[in-house]
C-alpha positions as CSV (number, residue, x, y, z in Angstrom):
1,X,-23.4,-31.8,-15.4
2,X,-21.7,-29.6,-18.2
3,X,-21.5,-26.0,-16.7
4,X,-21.6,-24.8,-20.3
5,X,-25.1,-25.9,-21.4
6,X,-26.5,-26.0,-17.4
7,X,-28.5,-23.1,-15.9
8,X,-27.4,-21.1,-13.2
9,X,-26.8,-23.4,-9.6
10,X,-28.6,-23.3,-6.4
11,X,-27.2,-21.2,-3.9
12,X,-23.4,-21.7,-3.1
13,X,-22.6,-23.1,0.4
14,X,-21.1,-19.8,1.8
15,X,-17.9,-19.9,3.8
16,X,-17.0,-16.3,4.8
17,X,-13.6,-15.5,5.2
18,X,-11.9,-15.2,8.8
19,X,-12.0,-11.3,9.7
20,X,-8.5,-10.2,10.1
21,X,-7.9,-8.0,13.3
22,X,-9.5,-5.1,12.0
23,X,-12.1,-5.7,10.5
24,X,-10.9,-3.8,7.8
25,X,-11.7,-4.7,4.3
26,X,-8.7,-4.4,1.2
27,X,-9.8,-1.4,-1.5
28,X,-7.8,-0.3,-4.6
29,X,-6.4,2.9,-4.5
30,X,-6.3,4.6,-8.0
31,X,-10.0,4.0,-8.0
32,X,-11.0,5.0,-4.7
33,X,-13.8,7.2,-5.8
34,X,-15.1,4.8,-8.6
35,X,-15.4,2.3,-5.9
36,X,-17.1,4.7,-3.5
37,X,-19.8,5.6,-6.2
38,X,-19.9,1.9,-6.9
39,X,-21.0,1.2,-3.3
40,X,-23.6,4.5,-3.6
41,X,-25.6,2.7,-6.4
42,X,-25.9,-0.3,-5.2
43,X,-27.8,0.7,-1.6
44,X,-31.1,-1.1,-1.4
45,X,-30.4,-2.9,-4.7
46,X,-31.6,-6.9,-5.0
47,X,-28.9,-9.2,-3.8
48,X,-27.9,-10.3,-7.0
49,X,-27.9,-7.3,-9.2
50,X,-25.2,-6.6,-11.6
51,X,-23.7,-3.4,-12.5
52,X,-20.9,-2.4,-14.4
53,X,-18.6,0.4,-13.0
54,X,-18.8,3.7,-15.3
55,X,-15.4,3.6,-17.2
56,X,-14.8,0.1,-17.0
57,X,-12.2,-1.5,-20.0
58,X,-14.3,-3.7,-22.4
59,X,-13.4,-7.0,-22.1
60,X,-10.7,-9.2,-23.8
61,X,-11.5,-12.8,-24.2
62,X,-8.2,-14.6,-23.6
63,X,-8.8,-19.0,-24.1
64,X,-5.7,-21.3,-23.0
65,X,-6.1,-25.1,-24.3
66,X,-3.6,-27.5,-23.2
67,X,-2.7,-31.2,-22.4
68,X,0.6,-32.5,-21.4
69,X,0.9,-33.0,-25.1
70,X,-0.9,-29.9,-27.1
71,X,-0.9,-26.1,-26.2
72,X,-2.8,-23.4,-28.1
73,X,-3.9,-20.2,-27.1
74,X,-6.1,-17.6,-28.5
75,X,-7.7,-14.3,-28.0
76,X,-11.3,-14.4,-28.5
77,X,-12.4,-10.9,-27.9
78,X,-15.6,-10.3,-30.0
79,X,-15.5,-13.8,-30.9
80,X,-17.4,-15.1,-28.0
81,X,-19.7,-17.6,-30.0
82,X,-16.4,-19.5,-31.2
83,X,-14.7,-19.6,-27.5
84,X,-17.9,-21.3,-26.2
85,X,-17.6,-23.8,-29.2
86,X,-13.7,-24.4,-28.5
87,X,-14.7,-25.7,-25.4
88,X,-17.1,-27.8,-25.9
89,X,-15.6,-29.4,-28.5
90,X,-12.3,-30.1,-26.5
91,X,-13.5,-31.5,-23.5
92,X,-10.3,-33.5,-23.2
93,X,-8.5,-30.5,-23.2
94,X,-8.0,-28.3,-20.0
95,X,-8.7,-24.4,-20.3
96,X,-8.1,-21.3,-18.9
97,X,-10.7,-18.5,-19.9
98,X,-9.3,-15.2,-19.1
99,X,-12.1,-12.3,-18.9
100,X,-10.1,-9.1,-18.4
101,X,-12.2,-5.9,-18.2
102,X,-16.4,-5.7,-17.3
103,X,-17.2,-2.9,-19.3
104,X,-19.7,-5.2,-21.4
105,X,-23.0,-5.9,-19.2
106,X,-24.4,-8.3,-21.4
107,X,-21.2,-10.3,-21.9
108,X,-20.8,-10.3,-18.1
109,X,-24.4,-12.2,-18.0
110,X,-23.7,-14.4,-20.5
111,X,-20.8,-15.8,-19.3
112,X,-22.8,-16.0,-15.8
113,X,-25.6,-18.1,-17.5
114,X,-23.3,-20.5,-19.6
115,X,-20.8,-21.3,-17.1
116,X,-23.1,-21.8,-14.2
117,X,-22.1,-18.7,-11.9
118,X,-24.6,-17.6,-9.3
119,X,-25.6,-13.9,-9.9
120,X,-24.0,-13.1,-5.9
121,X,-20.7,-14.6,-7.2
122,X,-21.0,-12.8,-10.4
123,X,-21.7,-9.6,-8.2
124,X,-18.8,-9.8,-6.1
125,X,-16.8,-10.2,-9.5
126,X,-17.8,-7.0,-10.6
127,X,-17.6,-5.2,-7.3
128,X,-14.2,-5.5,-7.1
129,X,-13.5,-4.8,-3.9
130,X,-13.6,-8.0,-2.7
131,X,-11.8,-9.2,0.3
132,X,-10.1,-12.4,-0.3
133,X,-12.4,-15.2,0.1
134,X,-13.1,-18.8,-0.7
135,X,-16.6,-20.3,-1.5
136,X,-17.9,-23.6,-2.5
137,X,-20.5,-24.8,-5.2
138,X,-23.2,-27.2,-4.7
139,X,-21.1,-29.6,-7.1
140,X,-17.9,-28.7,-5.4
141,X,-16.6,-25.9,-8.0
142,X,-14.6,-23.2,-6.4
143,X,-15.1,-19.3,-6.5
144,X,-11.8,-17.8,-5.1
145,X,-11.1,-14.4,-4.7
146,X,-7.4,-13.0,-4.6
147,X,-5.7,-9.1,-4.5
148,X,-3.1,-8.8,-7.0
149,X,-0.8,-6.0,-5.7
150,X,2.0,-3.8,-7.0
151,X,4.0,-0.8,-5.7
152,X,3.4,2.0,-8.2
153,X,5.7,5.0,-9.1
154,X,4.2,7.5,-7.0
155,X,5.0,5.0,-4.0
156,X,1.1,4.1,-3.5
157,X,0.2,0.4,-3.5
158,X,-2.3,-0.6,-6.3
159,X,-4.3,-3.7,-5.6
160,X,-6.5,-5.1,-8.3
161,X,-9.3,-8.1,-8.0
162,X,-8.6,-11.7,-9.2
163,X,-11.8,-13.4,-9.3
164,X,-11.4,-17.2,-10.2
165,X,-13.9,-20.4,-11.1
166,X,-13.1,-23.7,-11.2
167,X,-15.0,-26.1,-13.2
168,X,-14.4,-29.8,-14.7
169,X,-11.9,-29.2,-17.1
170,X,-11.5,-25.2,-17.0
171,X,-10.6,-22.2,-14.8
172,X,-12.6,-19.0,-15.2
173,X,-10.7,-15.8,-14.1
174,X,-11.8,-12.4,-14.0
175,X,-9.8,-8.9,-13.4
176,X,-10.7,-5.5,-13.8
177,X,-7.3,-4.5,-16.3
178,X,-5.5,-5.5,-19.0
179,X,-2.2,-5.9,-17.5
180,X,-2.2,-8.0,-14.3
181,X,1.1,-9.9,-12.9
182,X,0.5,-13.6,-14.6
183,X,2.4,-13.6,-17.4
184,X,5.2,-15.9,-15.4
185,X,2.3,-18.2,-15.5
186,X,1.2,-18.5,-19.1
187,X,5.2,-19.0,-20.0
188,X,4.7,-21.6,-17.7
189,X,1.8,-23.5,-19.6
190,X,3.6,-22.2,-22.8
191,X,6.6,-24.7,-22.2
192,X,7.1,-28.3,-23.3
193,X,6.9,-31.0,-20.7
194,X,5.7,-28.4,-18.0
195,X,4.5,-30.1,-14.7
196,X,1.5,-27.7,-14.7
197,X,0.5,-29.0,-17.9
198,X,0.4,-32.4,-16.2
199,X,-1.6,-31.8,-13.4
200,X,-5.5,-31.5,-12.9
201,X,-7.0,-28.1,-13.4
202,X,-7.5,-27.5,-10.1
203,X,-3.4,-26.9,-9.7
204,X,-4.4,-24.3,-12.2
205,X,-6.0,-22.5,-9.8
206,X,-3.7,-23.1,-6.9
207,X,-1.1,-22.4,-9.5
208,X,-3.0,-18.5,-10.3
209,X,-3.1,-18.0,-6.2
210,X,0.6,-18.7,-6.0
211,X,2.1,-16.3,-8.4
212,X,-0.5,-13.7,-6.6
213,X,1.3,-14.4,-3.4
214,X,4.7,-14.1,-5.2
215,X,4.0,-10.8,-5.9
216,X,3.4,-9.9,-2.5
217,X,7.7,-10.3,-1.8
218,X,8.5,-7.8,-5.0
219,X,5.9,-4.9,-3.6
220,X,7.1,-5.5,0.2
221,X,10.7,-5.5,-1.3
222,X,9.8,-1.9,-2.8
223,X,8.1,-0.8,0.5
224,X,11.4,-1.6,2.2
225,X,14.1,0.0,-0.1
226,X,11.5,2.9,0.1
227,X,11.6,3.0,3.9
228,X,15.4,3.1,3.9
229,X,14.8,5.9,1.9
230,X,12.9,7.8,3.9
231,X,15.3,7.0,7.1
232,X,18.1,8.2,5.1
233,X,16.2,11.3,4.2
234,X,15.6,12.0,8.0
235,X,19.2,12.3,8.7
236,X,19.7,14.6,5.4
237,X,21.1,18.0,5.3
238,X,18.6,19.2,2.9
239,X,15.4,17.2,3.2
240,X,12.7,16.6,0.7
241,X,9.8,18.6,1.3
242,X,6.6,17.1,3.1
243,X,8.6,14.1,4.1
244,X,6.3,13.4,7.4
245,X,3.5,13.4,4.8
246,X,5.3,10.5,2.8
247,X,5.8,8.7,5.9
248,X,2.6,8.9,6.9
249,X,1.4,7.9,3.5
250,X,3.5,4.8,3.1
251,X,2.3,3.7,6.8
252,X,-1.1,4.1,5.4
253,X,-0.4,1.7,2.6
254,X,1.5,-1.2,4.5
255,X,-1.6,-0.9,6.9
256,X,-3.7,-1.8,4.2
257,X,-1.1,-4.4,2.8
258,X,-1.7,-6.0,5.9
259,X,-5.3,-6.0,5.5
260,X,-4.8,-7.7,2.3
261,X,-2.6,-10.4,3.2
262,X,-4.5,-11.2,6.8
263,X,-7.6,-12.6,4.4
264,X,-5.8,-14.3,1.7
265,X,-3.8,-16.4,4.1
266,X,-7.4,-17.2,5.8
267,X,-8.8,-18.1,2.6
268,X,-5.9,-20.8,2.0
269,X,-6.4,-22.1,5.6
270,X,-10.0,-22.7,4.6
271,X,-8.7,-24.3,1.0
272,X,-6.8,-26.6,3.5
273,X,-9.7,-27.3,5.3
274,X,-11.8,-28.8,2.1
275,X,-12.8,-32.4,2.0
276,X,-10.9,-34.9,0.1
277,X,-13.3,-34.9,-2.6
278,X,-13.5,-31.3,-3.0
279,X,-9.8,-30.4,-3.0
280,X,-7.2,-33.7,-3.4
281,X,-4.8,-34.5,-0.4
282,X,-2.4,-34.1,-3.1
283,X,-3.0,-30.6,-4.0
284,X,-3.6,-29.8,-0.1
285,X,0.6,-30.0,0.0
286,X,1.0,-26.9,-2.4
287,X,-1.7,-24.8,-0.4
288,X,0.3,-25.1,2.4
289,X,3.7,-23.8,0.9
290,X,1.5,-20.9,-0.4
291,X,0.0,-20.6,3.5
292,X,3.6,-20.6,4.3
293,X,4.0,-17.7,1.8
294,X,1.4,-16.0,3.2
295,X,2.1,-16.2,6.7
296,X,6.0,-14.7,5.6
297,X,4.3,-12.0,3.7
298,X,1.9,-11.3,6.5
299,X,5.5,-11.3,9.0
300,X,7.2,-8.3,6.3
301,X,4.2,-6.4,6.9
302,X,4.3,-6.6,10.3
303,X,7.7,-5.6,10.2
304,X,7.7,-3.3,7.9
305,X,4.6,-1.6,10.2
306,X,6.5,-1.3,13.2
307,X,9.8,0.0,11.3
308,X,7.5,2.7,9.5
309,X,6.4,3.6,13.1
310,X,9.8,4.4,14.6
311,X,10.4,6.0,11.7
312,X,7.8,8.2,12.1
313,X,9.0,8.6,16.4
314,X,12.7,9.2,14.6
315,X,11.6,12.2,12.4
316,X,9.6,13.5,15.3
317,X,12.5,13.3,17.7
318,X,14.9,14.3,14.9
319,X,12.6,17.5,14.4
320,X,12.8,18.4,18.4
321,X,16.8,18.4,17.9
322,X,16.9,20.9,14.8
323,X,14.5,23.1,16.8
324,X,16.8,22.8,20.0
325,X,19.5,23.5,17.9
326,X,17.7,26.4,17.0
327,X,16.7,27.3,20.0
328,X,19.9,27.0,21.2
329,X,21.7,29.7,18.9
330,X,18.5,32.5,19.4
331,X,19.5,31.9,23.1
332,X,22.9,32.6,22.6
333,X,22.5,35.7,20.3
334,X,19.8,37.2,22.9
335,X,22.2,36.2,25.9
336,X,25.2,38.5,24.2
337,X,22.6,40.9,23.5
338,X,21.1,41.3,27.3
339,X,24.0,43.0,28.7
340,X,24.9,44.9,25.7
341,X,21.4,46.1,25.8
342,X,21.7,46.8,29.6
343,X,24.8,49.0,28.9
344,X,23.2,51.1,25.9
345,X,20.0,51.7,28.2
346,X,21.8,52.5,31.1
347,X,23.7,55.6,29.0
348,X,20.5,56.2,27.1
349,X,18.7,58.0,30.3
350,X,18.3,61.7,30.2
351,X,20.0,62.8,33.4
352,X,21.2,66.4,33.7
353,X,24.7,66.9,34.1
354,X,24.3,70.7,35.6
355,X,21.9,71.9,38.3
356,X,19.3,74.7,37.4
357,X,21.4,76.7,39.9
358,X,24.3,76.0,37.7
359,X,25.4,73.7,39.7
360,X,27.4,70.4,39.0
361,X,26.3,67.0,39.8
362,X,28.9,64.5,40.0
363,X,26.9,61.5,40.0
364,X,25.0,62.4,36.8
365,X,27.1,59.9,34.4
366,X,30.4,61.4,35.0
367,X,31.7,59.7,31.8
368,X,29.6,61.3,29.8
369,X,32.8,64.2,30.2
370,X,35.1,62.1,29.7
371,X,37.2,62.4,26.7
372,X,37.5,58.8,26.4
373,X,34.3,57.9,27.9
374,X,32.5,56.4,24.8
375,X,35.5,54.2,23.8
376,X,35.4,53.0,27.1
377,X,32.4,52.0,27.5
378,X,32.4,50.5,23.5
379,X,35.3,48.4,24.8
380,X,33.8,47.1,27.9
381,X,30.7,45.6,25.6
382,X,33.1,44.3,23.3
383,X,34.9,42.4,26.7
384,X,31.3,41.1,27.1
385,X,30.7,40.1,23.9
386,X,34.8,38.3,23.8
387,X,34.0,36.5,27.9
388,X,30.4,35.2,26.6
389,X,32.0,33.4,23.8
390,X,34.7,31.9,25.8
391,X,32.2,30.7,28.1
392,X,30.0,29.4,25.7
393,X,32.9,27.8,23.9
394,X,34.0,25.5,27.2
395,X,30.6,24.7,27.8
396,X,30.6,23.1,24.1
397,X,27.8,25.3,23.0
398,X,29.3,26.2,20.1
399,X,30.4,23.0,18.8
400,X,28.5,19.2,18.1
401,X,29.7,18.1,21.5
């Protein structure tokens, strides 16, 4: 049945996902709060019901046509009526339709009712915040749903939504932007005598998933420079300011890195899983390099995790030492100051020197009288000051030892 002219299918035979260990779901972050409204409006809403996030990029119609012999590609934005006619008139041809933006309701529907997607799939496209998942049509098309990642500038990780059909002769993907990390791809079709160009359209997809996973190793390669950057920072003598709060931020995002990675390698495991007529033993072989991929990807985060964490005990226990050393010198200062103290409130008390009877009293502070009484006694406080430091010196108070 041609998916282009067919109506919508029955019900897809949903597989959910393996939940990773915490139950935890993968969100983008520059969009938090679109997402969060997102979620709002669609409370008690029919399963099914398509809506189109406020600020969404119109879409761009992107069409890919090749054999192992021909190649052309073309954007098709606005030109909708002519993309559906390129494919059905080149149904020797395999294609890649690339939808990138949802900001067109109608457009969105369309696409829905000529290529045969049922309105839940459709809805999880345009809810992108997806979990990686894998589901199977009636007639053994596949809806796959992968994060793209990147590590952005302001050392935040962006994930974005992938969202990919596979049909006869076509792939259908869907993302939210305009720029996305598959370009290595299309230079890939773009080349004579490429091996992709060769294969069924299903290594399409596979081939899509792959490069998604290859882009996992570039953003956990970032994380990690970062991290050394942080633990170099620690040991600083002037640190950046708020760096606990980068630390704790970065920890935040390779937590949800992990979150991100945990379902897509579950989603391959259940690719591997397919029958034989579903998914071909000879495509099974590149899932499980990119299973492989995943689990490595899913080991960095790990790691990365745990280093992040002694990172953060590191800056705690490096903090403790600055205040010690702190401490340290106020104790000295008020330790010289204590006798010195003593010695100006002992001479600081009001005692008479003379009797009312006239009288004197000798052990009224004698030195009081005493021509050289206040040198003397400025001298001795100086001898105080001269044996503390001597002491403190020996004791290696005063020095790093």
């Amino acid at each position: 049945m041609n998916p282009l002219s067919s109506p919508p299918s029955e019900a897809p035979n949903r597989s959910p996902a393996l939940a990773d260990s915490e139950g935890s779901v993968g969100y983008t972050v520059i969009d938090r709060e679109a997402t969060r409204q997102a979620r709002e409006q669609q409370v008690g809403q029919r399963p099914g019901t398509l809506n189109v996030r406020e600020g969404a990029l119109k879409p761009r119609l992107f069409l890919i046509s090749y054999s192992e012999a021909s190649f052309e590609e073309d954007e098709y934005t606005d030109r909708y009526d002519e993309l559906i006619t390129q494919l059905r008139d080149h149904p020797d041809l395999k294609h890649w339709i690339d939808v990138r933006g949802y900001g067109d309701l109608a457009l969105m529907e369309q696409l829905m009712q000529d290529f045969g997607l049922h309105p839940l799939q459709m809805e999880d496209v345009l809810n992108d915040y997806q979990r990686a998942k894998m589901e199977v049509f009636d007639d053994h098309r596949l809806f796959m749903v992968s994060r793209m990642t990147d590590f952005t500038r302001n050392f935040e990780i962006d994930d974005d939504q992938l969202s990919i059909f596979t049909g006869p002769n076509y792939v259908l993907s869907f993302q939210d932007d305009y720029d996305d990390c598959l370009d290595s791809l299309r230079v890939r079709i773009r080349a004579n005598f490429s091996t992709l160009r060769r294969r069924p359209v299903l290594y399409l997809a596979y081939a899509l998933t792959d490069v998604v996973l290859d882009h996992y190793y570039p953003t956990m390669a970032a994380i990690g420079d970062y991290i050394e950057e942080l633990e170099e920072a620690i040991f600083a003598d002037k640190r950046p300011r708020r760096l606990l709060n980068r630390i704790l931020r970065i920890k935040k995002d390779v937590v949800r890195f992990r979150r991100l990675v945990y379902p897509e390698r579950d989603k391959i495991a259940e690719v591997l899983r397919l029958p034989e007529e579903v998914m071909p033993e000879e495509l099974k072989i590149f899932y499980r390099d990119a299973y492989d991929h995943a689990i490595q990807a899913l080991d960095l985060a790990e790691s990365y995790r745990d280093n992040i964490s002694s990172l953060t005990d590191l800056y705690m226990s490096d903090q403790g030492n600055r205040m010690n050393e702190v401490m340290k010198v106020l104790t000295m200062i008020s330790t010289i100051f204590i006798p010195l103290s003593f010695v100006v409130g002992l001479y600081g008390m009001n005692f008479q020197r003379e009797n009312p009877d006239g009288t004197v009293n000798h052990l009224n502070m004698p030195e009081l009288y005493q021509p050289w009484g206040y040198p003397l006694v400025v001298g001795v406080m100086v001898l105080v000051v001269i044996m503390q430091f001597v002491y403190f010196f020996r004791k290696g108070w005063l020095t790093n030892r």
